[in-house]
C-alpha positions in Angstrom: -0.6 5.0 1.6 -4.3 5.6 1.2 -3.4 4.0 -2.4 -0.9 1.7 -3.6 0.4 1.4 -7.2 -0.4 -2.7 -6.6 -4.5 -1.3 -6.6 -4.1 1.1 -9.4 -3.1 -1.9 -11.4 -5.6 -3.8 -9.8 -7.9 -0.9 -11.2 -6.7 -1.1 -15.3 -4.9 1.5 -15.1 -1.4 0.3 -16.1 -1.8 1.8 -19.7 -2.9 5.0 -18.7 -0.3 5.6 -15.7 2.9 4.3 -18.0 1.7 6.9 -20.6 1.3 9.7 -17.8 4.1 9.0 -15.3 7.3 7.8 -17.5 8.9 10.9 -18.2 9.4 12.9 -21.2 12.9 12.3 -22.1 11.9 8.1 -21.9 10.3 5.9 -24.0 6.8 4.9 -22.6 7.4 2.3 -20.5 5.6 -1.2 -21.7 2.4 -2.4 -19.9 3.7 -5.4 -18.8 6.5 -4.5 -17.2 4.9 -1.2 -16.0 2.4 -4.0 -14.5 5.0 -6.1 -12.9 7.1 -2.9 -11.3 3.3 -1.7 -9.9 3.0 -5.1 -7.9 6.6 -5.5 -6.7 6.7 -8.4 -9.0 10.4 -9.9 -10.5 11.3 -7.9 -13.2 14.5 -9.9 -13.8 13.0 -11.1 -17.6 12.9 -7.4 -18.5 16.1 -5.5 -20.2 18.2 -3.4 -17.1 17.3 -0.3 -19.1 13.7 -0.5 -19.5 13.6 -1.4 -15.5 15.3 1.3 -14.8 12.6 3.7 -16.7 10.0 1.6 -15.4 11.2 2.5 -11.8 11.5 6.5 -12.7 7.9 6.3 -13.6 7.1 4.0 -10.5 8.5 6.9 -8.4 6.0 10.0 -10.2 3.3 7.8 -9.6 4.2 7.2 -5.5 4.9 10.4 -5.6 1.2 11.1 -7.1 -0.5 9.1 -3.9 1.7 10.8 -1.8 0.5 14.0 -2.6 -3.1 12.6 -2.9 -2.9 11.0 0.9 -1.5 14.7 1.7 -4.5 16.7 -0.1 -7.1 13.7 2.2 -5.3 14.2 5.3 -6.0 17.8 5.1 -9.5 17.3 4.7 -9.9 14.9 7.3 -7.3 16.7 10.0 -10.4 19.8 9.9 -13.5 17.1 10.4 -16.0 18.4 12.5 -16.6 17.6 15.2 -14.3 15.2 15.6 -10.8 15.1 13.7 -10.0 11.7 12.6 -6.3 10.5 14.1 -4.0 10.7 10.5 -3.3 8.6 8.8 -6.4 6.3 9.1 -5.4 3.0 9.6 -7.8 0.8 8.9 -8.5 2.2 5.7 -12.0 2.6 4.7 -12.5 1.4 1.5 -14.0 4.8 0.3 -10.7 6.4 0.9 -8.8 4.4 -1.2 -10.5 5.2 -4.5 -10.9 8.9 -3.1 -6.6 8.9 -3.0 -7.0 7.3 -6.7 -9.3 9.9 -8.1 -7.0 12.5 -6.7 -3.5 10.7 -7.4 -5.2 10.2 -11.4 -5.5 14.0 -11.4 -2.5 14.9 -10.2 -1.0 12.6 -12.8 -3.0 14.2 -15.7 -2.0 17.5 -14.6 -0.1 18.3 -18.5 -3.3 17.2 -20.9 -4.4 19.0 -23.6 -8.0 19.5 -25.3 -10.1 17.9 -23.3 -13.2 19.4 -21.8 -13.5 19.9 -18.0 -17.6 18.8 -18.0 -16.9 15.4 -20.1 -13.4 14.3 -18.2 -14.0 11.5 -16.3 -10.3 12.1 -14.3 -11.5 15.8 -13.4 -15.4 14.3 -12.9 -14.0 12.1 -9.8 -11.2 14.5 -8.9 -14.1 16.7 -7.7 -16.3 14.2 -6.5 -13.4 13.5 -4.2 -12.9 16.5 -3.0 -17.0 17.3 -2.5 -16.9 14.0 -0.6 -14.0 14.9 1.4 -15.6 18.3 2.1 -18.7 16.6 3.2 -16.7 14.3 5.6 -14.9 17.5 7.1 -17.9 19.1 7.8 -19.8 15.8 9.3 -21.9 15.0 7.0 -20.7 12.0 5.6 -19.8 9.2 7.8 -16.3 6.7 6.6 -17.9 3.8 7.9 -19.6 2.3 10.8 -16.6 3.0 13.2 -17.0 6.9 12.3 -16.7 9.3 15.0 -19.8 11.0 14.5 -22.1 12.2 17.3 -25.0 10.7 17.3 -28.0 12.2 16.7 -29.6 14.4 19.5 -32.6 13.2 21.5 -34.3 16.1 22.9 -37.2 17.8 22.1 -37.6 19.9 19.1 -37.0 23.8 19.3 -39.7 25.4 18.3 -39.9 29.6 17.2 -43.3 30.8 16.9 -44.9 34.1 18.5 -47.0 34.0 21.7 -50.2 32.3 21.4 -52.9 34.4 20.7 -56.2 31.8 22.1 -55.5 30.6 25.7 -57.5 29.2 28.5 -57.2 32.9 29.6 -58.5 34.8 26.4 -61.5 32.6 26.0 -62.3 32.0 29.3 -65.5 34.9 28.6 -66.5 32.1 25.7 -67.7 29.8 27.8 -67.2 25.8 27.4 
């Protein structure tokens, strides 16, 4: 995973994801034990039931970066000119919150009045995806072990029309 629920919590984000990710039919499941299910952490203190509804929403969220590293990997499979072997391992840094911008939005998918040019989940959802684009097309670079070619060395092309004052045409001009 480009992602993992231990750096969404890491990220504040345990309020947000419980509300978003523990299903209807459940109660929302409490932050700290949301918290501790996130990190893999002993959830032994907790009632069996509320676990249990922890873990439901523990699997929408994986599910979430799943389909995030999914929606990345398709981006990065078309990079040109050099596709990126999937999945990237080490992962840069800049792919990580990319897969949490996209896994947020996925999450958010049923929300109700808000507006699309003040959303700050639908603001980095598409700054994910313009910087994905970007990186598919070579023009942004992961990192300093990026693939890209590096820039040419050769002369400039130049397009202009014939010259019109050579040594030839002024040679009746004297010097």
């Amino acid at each position: 995973m480009y992602c993992t629920p231990a750096q969404l919590a890491d990220a504040k984000l345990v309020r947000e994801l419980a509300q978003v990710a523990t299903p209807e039919r459940l109660p929302i499941v409490a932050d700290d034990l949301f918290e501790a299910v996130l990190r893999g952490e002993d959830t032994s203190a907790f009632p069996a039931g509320d676990v249990a509804n922890a873990n439901e929403a523990l699997a929408v969220v994986v599910r979430a970066l799943t389909d995030a590293d999914g929606v990345i990997d398709g981006y990065l499979a078309l990079r040109k000119p050099v596709a990126y072997t999937l999945p990237l391992d080490p992962v840069p840094g800049i792919v990580g919150v990319w897969a949490r911008w996209i896994a947020r939005y996925l999450l958010h998918k049923d929300r109700v009045n808000t507006r699309e040019e003040t959303d700050p989940v639908v603001r980095d959802y598409e700054r994910a995806i313009k910087f994905l684009e970007q990186t598919r097309d070579g023009k942004f670079a992961l990192g300093a072990d990026d693939p890209l070619p590096p820039p040419s060395g050769g002369a400039p092309a130049v397009c202009a029309p014939q010259r019109v004052f050579t040594a030839e045409t002024l040679r009746d001009y004297g010097t």
